[in-house]
N, C-alpha and C positions, 0 to 999 in steps of 0.2 A: 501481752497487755495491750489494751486498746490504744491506737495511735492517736494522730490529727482529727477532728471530728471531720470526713470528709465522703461525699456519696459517690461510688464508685462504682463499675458496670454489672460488677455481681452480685451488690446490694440490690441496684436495680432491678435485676433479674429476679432473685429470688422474693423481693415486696411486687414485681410486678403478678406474678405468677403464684403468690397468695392470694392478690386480690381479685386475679383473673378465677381462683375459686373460690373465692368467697362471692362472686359476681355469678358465678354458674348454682350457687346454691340460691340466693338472692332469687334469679330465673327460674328455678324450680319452685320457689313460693310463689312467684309472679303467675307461673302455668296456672296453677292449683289454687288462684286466688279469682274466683268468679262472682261472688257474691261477698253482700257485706258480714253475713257471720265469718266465712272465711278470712275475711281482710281484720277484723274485730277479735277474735277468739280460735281463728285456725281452723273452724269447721269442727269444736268440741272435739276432737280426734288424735291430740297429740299422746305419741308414747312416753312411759313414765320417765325413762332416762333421759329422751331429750327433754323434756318439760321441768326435771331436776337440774339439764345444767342449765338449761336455756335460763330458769330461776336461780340461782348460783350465779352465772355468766353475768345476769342483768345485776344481780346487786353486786359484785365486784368489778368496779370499776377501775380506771386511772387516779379518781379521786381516794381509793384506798389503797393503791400500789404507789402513784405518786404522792399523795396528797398528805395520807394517813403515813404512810413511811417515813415521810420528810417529819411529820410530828412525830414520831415514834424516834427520831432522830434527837431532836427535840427534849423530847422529856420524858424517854425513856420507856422500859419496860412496863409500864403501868398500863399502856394501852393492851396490854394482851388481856384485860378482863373485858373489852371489848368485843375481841375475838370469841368470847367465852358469852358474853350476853348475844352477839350475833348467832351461837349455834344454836344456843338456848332458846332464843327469841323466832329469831328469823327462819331457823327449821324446825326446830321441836316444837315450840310452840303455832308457829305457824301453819306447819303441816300435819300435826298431830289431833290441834283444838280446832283452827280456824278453816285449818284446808276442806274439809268434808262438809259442813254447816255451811259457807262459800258456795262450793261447786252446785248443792245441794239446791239452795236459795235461788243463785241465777239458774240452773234451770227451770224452777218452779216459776220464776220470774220471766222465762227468756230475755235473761241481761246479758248483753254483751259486753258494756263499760262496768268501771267500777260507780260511777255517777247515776247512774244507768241505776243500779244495782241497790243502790242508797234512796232514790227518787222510787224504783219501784215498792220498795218493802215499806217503804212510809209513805205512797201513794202522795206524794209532791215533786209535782214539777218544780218548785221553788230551790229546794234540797239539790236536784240534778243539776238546774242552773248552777247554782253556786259553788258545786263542788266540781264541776265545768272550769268554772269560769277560775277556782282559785287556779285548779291543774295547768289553766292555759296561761295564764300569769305568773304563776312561780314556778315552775317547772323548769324553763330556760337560764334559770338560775345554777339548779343543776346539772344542765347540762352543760353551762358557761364551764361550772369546774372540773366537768368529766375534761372537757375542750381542752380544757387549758393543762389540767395533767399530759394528756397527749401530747401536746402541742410543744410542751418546755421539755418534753426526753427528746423528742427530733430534731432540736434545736441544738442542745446539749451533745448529741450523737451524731447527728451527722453536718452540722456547722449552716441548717437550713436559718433563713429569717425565721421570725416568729410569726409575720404576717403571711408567709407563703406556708410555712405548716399547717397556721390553723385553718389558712383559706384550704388544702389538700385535703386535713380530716374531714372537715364541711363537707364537701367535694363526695368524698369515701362513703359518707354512712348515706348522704340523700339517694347516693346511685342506686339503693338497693331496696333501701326502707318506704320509699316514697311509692313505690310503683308493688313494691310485695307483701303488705301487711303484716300481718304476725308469723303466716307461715314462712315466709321469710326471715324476719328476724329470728326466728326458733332456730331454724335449720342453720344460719349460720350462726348462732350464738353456741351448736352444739361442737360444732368447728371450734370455734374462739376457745369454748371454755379447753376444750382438751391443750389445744397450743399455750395459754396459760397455765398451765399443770403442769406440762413438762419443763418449761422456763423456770415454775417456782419451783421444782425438787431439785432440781440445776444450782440455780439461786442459792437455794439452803444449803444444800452440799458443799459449795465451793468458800460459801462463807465461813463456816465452821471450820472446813478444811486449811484452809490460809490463817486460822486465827488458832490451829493447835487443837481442834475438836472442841465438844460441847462443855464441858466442865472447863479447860483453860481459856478458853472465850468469855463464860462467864463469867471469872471470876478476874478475867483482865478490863472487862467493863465495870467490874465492882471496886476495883483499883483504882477506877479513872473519878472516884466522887467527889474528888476537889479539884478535876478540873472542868468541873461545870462552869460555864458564863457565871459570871458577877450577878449580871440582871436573872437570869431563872434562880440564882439561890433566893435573892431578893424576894421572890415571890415563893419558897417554900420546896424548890429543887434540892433532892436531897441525894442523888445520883439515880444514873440510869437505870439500876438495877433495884429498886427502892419506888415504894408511891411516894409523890410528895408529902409535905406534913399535914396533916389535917386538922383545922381546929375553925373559928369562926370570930369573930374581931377585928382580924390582923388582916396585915398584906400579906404575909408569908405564910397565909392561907392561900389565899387567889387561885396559885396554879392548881391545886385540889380539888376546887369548886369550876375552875375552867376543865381538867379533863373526866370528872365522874360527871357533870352535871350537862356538860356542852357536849362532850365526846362520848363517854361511855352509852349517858341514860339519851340523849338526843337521839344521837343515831341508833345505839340498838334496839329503845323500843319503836321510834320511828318506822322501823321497816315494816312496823306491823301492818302501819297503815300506805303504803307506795301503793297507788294504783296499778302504774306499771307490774308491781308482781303480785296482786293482789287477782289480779284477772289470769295469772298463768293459772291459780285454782279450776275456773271454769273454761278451760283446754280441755279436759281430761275427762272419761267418761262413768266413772265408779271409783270408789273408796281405795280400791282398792291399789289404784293406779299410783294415787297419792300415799298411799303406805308402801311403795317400793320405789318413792319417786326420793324418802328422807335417808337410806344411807348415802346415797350417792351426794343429792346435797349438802349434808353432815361434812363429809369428805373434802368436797369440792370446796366449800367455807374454810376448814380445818388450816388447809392449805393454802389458798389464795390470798387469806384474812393474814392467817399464822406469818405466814412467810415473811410480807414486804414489814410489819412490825418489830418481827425478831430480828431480821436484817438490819432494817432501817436505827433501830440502838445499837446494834454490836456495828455498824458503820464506824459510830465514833472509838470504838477497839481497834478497827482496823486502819482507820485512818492515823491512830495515834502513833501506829508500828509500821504500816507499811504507805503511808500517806506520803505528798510532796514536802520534800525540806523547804521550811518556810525561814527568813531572817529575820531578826526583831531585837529590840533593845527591849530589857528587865524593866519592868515599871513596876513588879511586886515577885517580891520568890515566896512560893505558896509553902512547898513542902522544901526544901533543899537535899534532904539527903534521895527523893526520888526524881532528883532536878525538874519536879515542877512549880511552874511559873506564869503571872501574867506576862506578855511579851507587846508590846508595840510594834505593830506590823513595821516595815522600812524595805524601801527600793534604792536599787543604787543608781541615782537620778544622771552621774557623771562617771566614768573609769575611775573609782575607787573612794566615791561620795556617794555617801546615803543621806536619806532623806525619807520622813513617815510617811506610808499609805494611808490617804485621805478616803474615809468611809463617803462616797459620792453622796449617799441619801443622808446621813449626818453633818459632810462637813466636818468630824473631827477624824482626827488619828483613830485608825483601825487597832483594836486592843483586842488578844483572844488568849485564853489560855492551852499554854504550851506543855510538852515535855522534853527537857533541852537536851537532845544530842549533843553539842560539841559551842564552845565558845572561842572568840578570836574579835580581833581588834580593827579599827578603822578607824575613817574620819568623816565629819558631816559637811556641808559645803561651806562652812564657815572654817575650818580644818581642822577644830578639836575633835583628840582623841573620844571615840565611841567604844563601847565592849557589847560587839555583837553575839548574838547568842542563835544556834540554828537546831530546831526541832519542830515537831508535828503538833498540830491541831486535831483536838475531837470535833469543833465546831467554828471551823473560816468560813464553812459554806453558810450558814446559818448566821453570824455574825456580819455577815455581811444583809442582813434582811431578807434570805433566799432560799430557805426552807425546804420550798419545793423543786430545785433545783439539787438538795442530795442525794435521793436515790438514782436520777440521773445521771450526776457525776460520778457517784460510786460505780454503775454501772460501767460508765466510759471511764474510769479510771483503774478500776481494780479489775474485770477481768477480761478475759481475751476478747478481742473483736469480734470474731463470729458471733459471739454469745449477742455483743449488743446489739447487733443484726437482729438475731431471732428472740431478743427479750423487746426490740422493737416490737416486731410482730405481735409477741407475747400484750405489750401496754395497746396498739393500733385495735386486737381480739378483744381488750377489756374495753378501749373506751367507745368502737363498733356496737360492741353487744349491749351495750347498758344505755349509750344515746340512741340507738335504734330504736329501741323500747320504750326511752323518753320520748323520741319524737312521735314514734306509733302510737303514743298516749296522750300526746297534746292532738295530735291532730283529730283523734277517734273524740278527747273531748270537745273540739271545737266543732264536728262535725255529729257526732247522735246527740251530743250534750247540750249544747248551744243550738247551734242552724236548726237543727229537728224540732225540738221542741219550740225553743221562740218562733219558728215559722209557723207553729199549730198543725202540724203534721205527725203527731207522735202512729205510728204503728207503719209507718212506709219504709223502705229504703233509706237509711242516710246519703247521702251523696259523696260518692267517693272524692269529687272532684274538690269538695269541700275539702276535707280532710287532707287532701295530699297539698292543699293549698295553705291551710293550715300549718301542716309540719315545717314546709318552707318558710311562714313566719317564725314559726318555733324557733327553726334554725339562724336565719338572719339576729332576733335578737338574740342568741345562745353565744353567736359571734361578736356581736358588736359588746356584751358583756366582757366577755373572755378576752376582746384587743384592750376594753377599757381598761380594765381593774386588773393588776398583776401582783400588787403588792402584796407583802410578808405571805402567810399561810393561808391565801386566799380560796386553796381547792378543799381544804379540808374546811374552811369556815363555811365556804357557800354549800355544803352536803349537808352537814351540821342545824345551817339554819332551813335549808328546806323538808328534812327529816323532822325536824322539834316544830316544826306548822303544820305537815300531816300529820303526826300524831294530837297533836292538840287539836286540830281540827277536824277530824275524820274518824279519830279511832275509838272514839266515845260511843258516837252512832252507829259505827258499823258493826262493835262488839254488840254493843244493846240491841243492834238490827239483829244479831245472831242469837241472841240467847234470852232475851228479857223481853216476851209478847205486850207487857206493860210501857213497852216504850214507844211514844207517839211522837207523831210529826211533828207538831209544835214543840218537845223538848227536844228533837234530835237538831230541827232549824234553831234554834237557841243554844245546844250545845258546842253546833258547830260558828255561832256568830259570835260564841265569848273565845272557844278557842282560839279563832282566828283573832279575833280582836286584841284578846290579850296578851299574844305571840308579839305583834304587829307593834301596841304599843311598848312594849317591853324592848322590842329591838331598836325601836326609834328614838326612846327618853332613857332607858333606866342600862343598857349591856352597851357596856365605855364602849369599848372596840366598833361595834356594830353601829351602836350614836354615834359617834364623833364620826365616821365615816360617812354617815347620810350629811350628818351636819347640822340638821332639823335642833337637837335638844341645844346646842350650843347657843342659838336664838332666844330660848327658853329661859336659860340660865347664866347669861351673859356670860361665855367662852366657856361652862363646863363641859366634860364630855360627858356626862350622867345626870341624873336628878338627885341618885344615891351615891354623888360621888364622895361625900364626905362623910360616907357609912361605907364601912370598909369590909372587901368580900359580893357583897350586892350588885357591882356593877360587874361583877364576874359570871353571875349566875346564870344558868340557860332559861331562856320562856318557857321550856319545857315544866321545869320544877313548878313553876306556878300557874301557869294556863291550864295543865294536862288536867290538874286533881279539880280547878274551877270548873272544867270544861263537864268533868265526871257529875259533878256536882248540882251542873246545872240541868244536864238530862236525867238526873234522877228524881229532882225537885218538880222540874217544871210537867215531866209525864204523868207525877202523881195527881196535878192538881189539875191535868186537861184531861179532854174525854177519850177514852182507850181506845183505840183501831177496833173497826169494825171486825165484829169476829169470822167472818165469811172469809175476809182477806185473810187472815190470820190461818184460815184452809187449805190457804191457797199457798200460802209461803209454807205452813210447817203442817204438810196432810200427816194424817197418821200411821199412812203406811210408810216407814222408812227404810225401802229398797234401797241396797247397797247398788 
């Protein structure tokens, strides 16, 4: 079992001498990067399996191995219909509907961005701006929480600061991404992905294996439904093995409307609209490529998604049996005859005086529920007799406000060291390949999207220098998010909200760019300005969590944290549910009533000969 979280010279060795190829591959995209199509789209030339994982690789990140895990911890198995709208979405539908009409477009276009791509087909500069400009502004958002995923397993594993981790990962992805464009990032994302594969059939295996196999695992999480937290029943936790309850009124709706509507429907139709994977389409040179590029992706999702989820809820099985003995005094016996219990955490402050653990971020007595191995007596520092009580928690790590610190500790607690070693490596490949590609994507937008065009230069070389300049802002604020904000389930929130902005803002037009000749500039710039808009106002006044954290609505509403706070359910709900169908809405309205694209362009995007 994993020791002292300590970094020793074999660790060193073997992360130095990954990075040392993951840095030789990096150089091979650098050789083979002379021009800006190559730095922008790889030179249209990549093969279908790398361009599958490299797309796989970029969308599983640390924010769904750390982020999503630690919720999946959380609240349970309901996230695996996640996993199931990510294959649906993100490769079927993706690569089946959107992949071919994509690759198709930007080349008729010669686009290299996806802004690019959006600006051409509706022949506005205004469109490319803006969808520039959201990419280079929100985008470090998520990759604060790829960051910060990273960041909190190295800390948790190998006993690093937080500041000297996250300053390392920074450090790790600029060395490579900055100087190699995409065929760099590809070529090492196809590295990453495989190193993540074998970490998660490892993963899986050992899980199940320690918990008795798949059916006694299951159904030892099914066991564990009254020892949910207090506060998630409160909201509609009905155990881990179970969705929450669903209904509309109440609070003990909330947690139903926070994981189908925030988590499921954000992130998985979200992915339609990622730039970053939106442009691995026009890598590739025919149809064909992209139709041998979806079992692999299928696979690679199946698994990377599957895994840290199913894990990440039977954590709380495994912790309940094979977890640290914790001590506590009885403050409620839930079930008795399965000696479970709420327990009040207690340290023995003196040789044979206890005393309660003080939740730091509360300020009160630490309370989790237990299931009590063994009872026996003591005293408090005042000297009456106490009846302490000692057994495991499903959820200390999380009770304590730390979410994203379980799959970490599960890692470093539950199995052998070497593994955390190489499932390090495993999270360094996920959050490498997915900010790589965030940052090759803010920079490409700040440099064809923004400089090129605002400069009045459209049809020249973008400026590499741009763009590598670019990334390096990207990067700085990616950091300076990720030191600031740590608290509760911050890697999975910040994915969530920048997923439910590009699709509200992006995917309206890019579908209608694809399929609907009736769709005009004026409704896609309108689609994309209510989108955003009403993402934007939604997260600032009406989603508690998100309000009360900017702080803006409580101004508003003198200390509330919503505008909808005393209508119950609403202040749960994602921007998505209500921006996406306005957004639809408004590009279907506003094309019919303005004048249709010139038909000659309309030649030019969809000729009628459709070579494969």
């Amino acid at each position: 079992m994993a020791g002292n979280p300590t970094l020793d010279w074999i660790d060193i060795v073997v992360i130095v001498g990954y990075l040392l190829t993951t840095g030789y591959l990096g150089w091979l995209g650098y050789r083979g990067t002379r021009t800006a199509a190559d730095f922008l789209v790889g030179g249209r030339s990549a093969h279908p399996v790398v361009m599958a994982v490299s797309y796989a690789a970029t969308f599983i990140s640390t924010a769904a191995i750390v982020g999503f895990g630690g919720v999946a911890a959380m609240f349970g198995m309901s996230l695996m219909w996640l996993t199931f709208v990510n294959i649906l979405f993100g490769i079927l539908l993706a690569f089946t509907l959107l992949g071919e009409p994509t690759r198709r477009l930007g080349h008729h276009l010669s686009a290299h961005t996806f802004p690019e791509l959006l600006g051409a087909r509706y022949q506005s500069k205004g469109i490319q701006v803006l969808a520039g400009l959201v990419i280079f502004l929100a985008m470090p958002l998520y990759s604060a929480a790829v960051m910060t995923g990273g960041t909190v397993f190295v800390v948790t594993q190998f006993g690093i600061s937080f500041e000297v981790a996250l300053l390392v990962m920074a450090l790790i992805t600029a060395a490579y991404v900055i100087p190699g464009g995409l065929k760099a990032v590809m070529y090492t994302d196809t590295l990453q992905g495989f190193v993540m594969i074998l970490a998660m059939i490892y993963l899986l295996w050992f899980t199940y294996s320690s918990l008795g196999g798949i059916e006694p695992a299951h159904r030892a999480l099914t066991d564990l439904a009254d020892l949910v937290p207090p506060t998630l029943q409160a909201i509609g936790h009905e155990g881990w093995t179970r969705m929450p309850a669903f209904g509309w009124g109440a609070t003990n709706y909330d947690l139903w409307w926070t994981v189908v509507s925030a988590i499921i429907l954000g992130v998985g139709i979200g992915v339609l609209a990622q730039p970053q994977l939106v442009v691995r389409f026009m890598t590739v040179r025919s149809r064909r490529e992209l139709d041998r590029a979806v079992p692999t992706g299928a696979i690679f999702i199946l698994l990377l998604v599957g895994t840290p989820y199913l894990v990440g809820s039977l954590s709380n099985a495994w912790f309940t049996q094979h977890g640290p003995l914790l001590t506590g005094q009885v403050v409620k016996e839930i079930d008795p005859a399965s000696g479970h219990a709420l327990v009040g955490l207690m340290k023995e402050a003196t040789p044979g005086q206890w005393a309660p653990v003080i939740n730091p971020k509360t300020q009160q007595p630490t309370v989790v529920p237990m299931a009590i191995a063994s009872r026996e007596t003591a005293r408090d520092p005042a000297g009456q007799t106490l009846e302490l009580v000692k057994g495991r928690s499903p959820s200390v790590v999380y009770a304590k406000g730390e979410p994203d610190q379980i799959i970490p500790t599960y890692i470093s607690t539950a199995l052998p060291r070497w593994f955390g070693l190489i499932f390090f490596l495993a999270l360094l490949a996920a959050a490498m390949s997915t900010m790589s590609s965030q940052f090759h994507t803010i920079g490409t937008a700040a440099g064809r999207d923004l400089y090129e065009r605002l400069t009045g230069k459209p049809g020249h070389e973008p400026s590499l220098l741009v763009m590598r300049v670019a990334i390096v802002i990207g990067l700085l604020a990616a950091v300076t998010i990720s030191y600031t904000v740590r608290q509760e389930y911050v890697v999975a929130r910040f994915t969530a909200i920048f997923f439910g902005l590009c699709a509200a803002t992006f995917l309206p037009a890019y579908i209608g760019g694809l399929f609907w000749r009736r769709a005009t500039r004026t409704g896609a710039l309108a689609s994309m300005l209510v989108g955003m808009g009403v993402s934007v106002f939604w997260l600032l006044f009406i989603k508690s969590r998100e309000a009360s954290a900017i702080g803006l609505v409580q101004f508003v509403t003198d200390g509330k944290t919503s505008l909808l706070a005393d209508h119950p359910n609403w202040p749960m709900v994602d921007p998505i549910v209500i921006a996406l169908p306005l957004a639809i809405l408004t590009l279907v309205l506003v094309s019919l009533v303005t004048r249709p694209v010139d038909p000659r362009h309309l030649g030019v995007c969809f000729p009628k000969e459709q070579g494969r």
